[in-house]
C-alpha positions in Angstrom: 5.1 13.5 23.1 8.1 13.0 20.2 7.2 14.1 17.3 6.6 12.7 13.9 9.7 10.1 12.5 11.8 10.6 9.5 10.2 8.4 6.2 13.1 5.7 6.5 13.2 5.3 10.0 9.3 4.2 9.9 9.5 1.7 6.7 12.7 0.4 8.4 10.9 0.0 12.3 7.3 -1.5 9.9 9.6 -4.3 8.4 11.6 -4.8 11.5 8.4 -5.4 13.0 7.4 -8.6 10.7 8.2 -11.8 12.1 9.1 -13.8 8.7 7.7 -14.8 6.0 4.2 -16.5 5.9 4.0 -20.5 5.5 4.8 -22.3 2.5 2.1 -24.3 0.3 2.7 -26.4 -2.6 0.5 -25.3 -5.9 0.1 -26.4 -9.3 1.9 -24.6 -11.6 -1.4 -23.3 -13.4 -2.3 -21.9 -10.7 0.8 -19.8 -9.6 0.9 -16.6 -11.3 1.6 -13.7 -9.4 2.5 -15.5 -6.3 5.9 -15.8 -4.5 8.1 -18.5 -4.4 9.0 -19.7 -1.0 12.8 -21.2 -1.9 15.3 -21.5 -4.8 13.7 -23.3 -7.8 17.2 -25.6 -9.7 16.8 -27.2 -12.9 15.3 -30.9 -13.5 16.2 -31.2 -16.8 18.5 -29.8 -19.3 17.5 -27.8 -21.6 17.8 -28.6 -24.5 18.3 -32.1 -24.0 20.4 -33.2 -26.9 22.2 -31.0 -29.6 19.2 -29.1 -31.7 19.1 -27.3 -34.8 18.7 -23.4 -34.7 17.8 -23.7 -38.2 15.9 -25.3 -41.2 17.9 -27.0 -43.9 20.3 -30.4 -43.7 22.7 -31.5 -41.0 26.0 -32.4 -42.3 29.5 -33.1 -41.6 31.3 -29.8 -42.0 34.5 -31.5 -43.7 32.2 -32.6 -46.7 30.2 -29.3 -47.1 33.5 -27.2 -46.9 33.1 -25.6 -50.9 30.6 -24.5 -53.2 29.6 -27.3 -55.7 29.8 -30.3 -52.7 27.1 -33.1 -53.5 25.7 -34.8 -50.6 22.9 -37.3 -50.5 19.9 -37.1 -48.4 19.6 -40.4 -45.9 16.6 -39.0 -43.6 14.6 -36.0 -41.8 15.1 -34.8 -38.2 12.4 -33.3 -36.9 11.1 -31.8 -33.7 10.0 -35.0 -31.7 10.6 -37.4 -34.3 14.8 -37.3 -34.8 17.0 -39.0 -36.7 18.2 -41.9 -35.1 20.9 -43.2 -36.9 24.9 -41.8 -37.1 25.5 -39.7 -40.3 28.0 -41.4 -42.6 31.2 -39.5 -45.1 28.6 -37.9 -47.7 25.3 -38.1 -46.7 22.7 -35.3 -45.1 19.8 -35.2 -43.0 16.8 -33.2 -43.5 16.2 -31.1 -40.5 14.0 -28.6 -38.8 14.4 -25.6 -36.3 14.3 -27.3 -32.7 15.2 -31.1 -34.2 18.1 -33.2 -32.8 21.5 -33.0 -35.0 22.3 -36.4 -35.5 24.9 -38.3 -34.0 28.3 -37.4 -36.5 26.7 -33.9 -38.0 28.4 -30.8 -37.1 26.6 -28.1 -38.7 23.9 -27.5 -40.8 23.5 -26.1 -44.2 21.2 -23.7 -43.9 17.9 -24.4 -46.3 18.5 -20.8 -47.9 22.6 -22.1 -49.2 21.3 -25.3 -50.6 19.7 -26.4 -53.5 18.1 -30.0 -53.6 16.7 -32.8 -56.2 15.6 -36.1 -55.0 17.9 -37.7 -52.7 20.5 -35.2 -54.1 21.8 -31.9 -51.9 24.3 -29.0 -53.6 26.3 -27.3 -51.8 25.6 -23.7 -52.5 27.9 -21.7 -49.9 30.1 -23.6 -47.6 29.2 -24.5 -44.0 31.0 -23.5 -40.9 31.5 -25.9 -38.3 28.9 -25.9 -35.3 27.3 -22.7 -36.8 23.4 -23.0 -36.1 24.1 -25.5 -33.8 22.4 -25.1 -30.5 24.5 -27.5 -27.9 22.6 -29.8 -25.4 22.6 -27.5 -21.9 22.7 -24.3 -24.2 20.0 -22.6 -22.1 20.6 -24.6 -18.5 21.6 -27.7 -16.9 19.7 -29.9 -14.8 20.7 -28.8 -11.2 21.2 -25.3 -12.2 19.1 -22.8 -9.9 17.2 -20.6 -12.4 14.7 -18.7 -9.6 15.0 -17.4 -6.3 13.1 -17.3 -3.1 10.9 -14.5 -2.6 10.8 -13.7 -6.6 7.2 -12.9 -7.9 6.3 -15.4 -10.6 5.3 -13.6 -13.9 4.4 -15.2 -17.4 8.1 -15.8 -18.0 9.3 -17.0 -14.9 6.1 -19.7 -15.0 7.6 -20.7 -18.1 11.2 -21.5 -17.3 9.6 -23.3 -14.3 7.7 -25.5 -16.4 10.6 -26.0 -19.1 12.7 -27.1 -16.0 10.1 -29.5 -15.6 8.1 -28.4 -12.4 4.5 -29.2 -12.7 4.0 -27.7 -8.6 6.3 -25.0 -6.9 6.5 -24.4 -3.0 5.2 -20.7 -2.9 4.4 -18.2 0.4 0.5 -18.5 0.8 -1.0 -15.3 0.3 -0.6 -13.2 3.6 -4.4 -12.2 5.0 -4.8 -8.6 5.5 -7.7 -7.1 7.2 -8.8 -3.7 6.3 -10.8 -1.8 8.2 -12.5 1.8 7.2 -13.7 3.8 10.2 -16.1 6.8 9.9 -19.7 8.0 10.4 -19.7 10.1 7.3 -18.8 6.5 5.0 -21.0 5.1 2.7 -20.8 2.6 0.1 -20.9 3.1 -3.6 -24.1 3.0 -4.6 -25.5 4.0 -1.3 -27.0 6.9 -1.1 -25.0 9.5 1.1 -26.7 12.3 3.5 -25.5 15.3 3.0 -23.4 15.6 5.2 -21.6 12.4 3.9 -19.0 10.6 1.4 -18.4 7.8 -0.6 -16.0 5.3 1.0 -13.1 5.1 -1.3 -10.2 3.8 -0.1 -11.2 0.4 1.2 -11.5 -0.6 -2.3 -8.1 1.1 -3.5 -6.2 -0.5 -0.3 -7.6 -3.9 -1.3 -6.4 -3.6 -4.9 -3.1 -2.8 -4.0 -3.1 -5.9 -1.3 -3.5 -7.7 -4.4 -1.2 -6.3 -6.6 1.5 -6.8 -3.4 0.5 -10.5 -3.5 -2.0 -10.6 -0.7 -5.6 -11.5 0.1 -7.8 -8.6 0.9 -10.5 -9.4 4.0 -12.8 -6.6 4.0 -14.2 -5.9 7.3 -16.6 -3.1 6.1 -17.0 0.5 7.4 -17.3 0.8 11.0 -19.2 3.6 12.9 -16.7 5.8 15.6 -17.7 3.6 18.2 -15.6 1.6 21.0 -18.0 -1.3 20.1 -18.4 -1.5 16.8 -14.5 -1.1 16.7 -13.5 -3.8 19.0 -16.2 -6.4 16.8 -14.1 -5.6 14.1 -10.9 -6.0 15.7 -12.5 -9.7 16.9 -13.5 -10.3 13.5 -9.6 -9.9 12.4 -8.4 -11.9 14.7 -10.8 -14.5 13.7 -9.8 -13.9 9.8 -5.9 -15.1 11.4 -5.5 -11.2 9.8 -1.1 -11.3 9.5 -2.1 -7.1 8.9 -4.5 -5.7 9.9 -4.7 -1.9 7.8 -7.0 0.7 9.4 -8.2 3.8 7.1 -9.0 6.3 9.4 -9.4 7.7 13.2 -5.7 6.8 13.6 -5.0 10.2 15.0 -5.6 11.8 18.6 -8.8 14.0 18.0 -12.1 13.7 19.8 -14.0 11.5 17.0 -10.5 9.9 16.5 -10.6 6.3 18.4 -8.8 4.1 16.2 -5.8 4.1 18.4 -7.5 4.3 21.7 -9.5 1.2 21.4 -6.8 -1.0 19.8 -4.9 0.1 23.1 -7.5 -1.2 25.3 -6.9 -4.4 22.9 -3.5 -5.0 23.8 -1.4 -2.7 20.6 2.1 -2.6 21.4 2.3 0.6 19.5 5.5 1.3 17.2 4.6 5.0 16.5 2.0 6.9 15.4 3.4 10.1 13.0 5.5 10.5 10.6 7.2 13.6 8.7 5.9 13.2 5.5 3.1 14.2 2.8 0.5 13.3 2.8 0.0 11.2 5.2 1.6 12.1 8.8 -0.8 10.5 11.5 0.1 7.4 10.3 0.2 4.4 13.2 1.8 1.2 13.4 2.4 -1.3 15.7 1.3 -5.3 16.9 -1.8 -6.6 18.4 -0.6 -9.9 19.6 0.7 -11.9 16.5 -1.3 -9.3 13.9 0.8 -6.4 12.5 -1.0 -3.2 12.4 -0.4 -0.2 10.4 -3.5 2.7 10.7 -3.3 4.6 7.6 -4.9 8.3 7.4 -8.6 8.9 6.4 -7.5 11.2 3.0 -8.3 8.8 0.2 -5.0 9.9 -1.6 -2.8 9.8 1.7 -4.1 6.5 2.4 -2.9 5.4 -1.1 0.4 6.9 -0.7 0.8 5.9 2.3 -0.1 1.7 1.3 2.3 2.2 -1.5 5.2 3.2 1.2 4.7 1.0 3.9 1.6 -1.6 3.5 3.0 -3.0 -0.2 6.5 -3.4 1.6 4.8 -4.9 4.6 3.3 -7.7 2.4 6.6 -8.2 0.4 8.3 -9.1 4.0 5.6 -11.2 4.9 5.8 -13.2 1.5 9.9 -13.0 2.5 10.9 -11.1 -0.5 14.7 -10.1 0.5 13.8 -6.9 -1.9 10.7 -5.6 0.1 12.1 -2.4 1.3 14.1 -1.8 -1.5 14.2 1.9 -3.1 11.8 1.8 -6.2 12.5 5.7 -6.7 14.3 6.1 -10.2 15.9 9.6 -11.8 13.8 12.5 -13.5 14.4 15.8 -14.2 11.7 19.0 -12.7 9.1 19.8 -14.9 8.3 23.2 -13.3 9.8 25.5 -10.5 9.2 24.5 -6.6 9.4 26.7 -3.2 11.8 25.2 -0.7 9.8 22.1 1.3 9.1 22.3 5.1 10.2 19.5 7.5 8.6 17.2 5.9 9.2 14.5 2.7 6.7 15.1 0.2 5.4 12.8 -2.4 3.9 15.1 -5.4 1.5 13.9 -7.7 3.4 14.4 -10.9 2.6 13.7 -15.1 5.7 12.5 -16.6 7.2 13.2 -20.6 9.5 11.5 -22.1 11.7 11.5 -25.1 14.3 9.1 -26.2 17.4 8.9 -24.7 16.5 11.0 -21.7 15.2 11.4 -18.7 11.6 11.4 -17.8 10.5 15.4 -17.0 8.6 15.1 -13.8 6.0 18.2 -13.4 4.1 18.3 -10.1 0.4 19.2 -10.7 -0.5 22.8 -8.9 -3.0 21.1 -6.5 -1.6 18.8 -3.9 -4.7 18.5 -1.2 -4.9 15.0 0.2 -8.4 14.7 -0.7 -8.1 15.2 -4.0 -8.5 11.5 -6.0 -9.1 12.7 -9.5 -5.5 14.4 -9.5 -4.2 11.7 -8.0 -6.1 9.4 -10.8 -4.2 11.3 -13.6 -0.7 11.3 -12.0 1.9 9.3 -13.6 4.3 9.5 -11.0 5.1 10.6 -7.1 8.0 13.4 -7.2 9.5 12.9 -4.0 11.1 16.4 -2.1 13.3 16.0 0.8 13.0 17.6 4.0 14.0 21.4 4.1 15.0 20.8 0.5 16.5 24.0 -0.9 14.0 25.6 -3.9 14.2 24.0 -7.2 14.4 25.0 -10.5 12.9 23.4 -13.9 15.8 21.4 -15.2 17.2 20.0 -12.2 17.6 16.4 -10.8 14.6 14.8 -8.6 13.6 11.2 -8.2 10.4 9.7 -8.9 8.0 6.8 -7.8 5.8 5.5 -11.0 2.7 5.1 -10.5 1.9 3.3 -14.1 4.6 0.3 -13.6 4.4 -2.8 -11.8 5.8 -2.1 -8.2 6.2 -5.5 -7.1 
């Protein structure tokens, strides 16, 4: 039997393993945050449409605003959605407002602040420079300009600049379906009570946020006794769901209660691999049941969560086609505390972070690393990730981090 793959090699083999993105669906706009566009989103207007004031106070013709002293008279008012329509004369000004059209002949505007004015009558109280405060039409983009890209997650500002380029739907990746699947006699549900020989199922409920987070929709297929039956009903049930992933907490492993793997076998899995070096988290599985990916995650609540965040949340992001779904989201830190040199394995340390300005965030591991552990794993700020056989460290030096209290998609 090989033995357990490098961290890399398995993300790499999980996304080689998707087929392409999911279908695309057309949705209202209103409806559309936090999903993932499906192509290139250009421009159907331009933006702004005509030249616009960035400022309150009169549009006027540079040359006669050009000294202190000038006297102009007042002809009209530009303002938003109700513009001047007619072509500004030797002389004259025009009221306007911030967002207004600058009427035809204007070429800058005297700000309200520089100008003093009576009746129809407008001094000149510091001198204009041409075009200043003017916002030209196309300032902020063209029509035909692409503004978004496939695969990019919309958020509150990239709904906006959809609708200002005057998209009331968007052609978006429906939400892939993923199936999870907790296996285990001793699972209960919250609010069940346990025996005592028992817990409270956890990570279903953690795995299914994140789904969410990534862009998918969760199908919960319950807790499932270790039973060849019981499994292969749920395994039915998934394909029934048209599951894209199906994600097993659980009974991934080779032990005698383990039987995750065994009775997806007699399903048909095309198994990718089944280990990997890392902590927590190394009898993780993966591979296809006919058109459903599968990745079986372990049964330790937290190396089932570290485990979704390295391979399931990428997983999704390729199924959504998101050309950034394997991309590194580690970023620079500096050691908090002293470590031992690491073992064979990449470790992923529950970490609190401090930061001060102008620096680095200092990364310090907490003492207690058990998988099993959720309420250290509740306070961490941060994964500090150690590389394989990595020398001992010393507080001070370089190490890269995964946040845990950003947005990772």
């Amino acid at each position: 039997m090989s033995g357990p793959i490098p961290v890399a090699e398995a993300l790499a083999r999980v996304l080689a393993s998707v087929p392409g993105p999911v279908e695309a669906e057309d949705v209202p706009l209103g409806q559309a945050a936090g999903r993932t566009l499906a192509a290139d989103v250009a421009a159907k207007r331009t933006q702004p449409p005509f030249r616009a004031s960035a400022m309150d106070g009169y549009a006027v013709r540079s040359a006669d605003a050009d000294r202190a002293g000038a006297v102009l008279r007042r002809v009209g008012t530009s303002a938003a959605g109700n513009g001047y329509r007619g072509a500004l004369q030797a002389g004259e000004a025009v009221r306007i407002f911030t967002g207004a059209p600058v009427p035809e002949g204007a070429d800058a505007i005297l700000i309200q602040e520089n100008a003093e004015a009576e009746d129809d009558r407008v001094s000149v109280l510091e001198p204009v420079v041409p075009d200043r405060f003017v916002r030209r039409a196309g300032l902020d983009f063209a029509a035909g300009d692409t503004l978004l890209r496939a695969g990019e997650t919309l958020d509150a500002r990239r709904i906006a600049l959809a609708a200002a380029a005057g998209h009331p739907v968007l052609g978006l990746r429906r939400r892939p379906r993923v199936a999870i699947l907790a296996t285990g006699d001793e699972l209960v549900l919250p609010g069940e009570p346990p025996a005592w020989d028992q817990i409270v199922a956890s990570n279903t409920f953690a795995l299914a946020a994140l789904v969410e987070s990534a862009g998918g929709e969760p199908i919960d297929l319950g807790v499932v006794r270790d039973e060849h039956a019981a499994l292969e009903d749920a395994f039915r049930r998934a394909r029934a769901a048209r599951a894209d992933l199906l994600v097993t907490l659980g009974g991934a492993s080779v032990g005698d209660h383990d039987l995750v793997q065994a009775a997806l076998a007699k399903e048909g899995l095309e198994l990718g691999f089944w280990r990997v070096a890392l902590r927590p988290g190394k009898p993780l599985m993966h591979g296809r049941l006919g058109a459903m990916l599968v990745i079986g995650l372990p049964g330790n609540p937290v190396s089932s969560i570290v485990c979704g965040l390295l391979f399931v949340l990428p997983a999704i992001r390729a199924l959504l086609g998101d050309p950034a779904a394997g991309a590194d989201r580690s970023e620079p830190a500096v050691l908090g505390r002293d470590l031992e040199a690491n073992d064979g394995r990449q470790d992923y340390m529950r970490a609190t972070l401090r930061t001060a300005p102008d620096r680095l965030p200092v990364a310090t591991p907490e003492r207690r690393q058990d998988s099993s552990m959720l309420a250290v794993l509740g306070q961490a700020e941060a994964l500090l990730i150690r590389e394989p056989h990595a020398p001992p460290a010393r507080a001070g030096d370089a190490c890269r981090i995964i946040r845990l209290d950003r947005r990772l998609v």
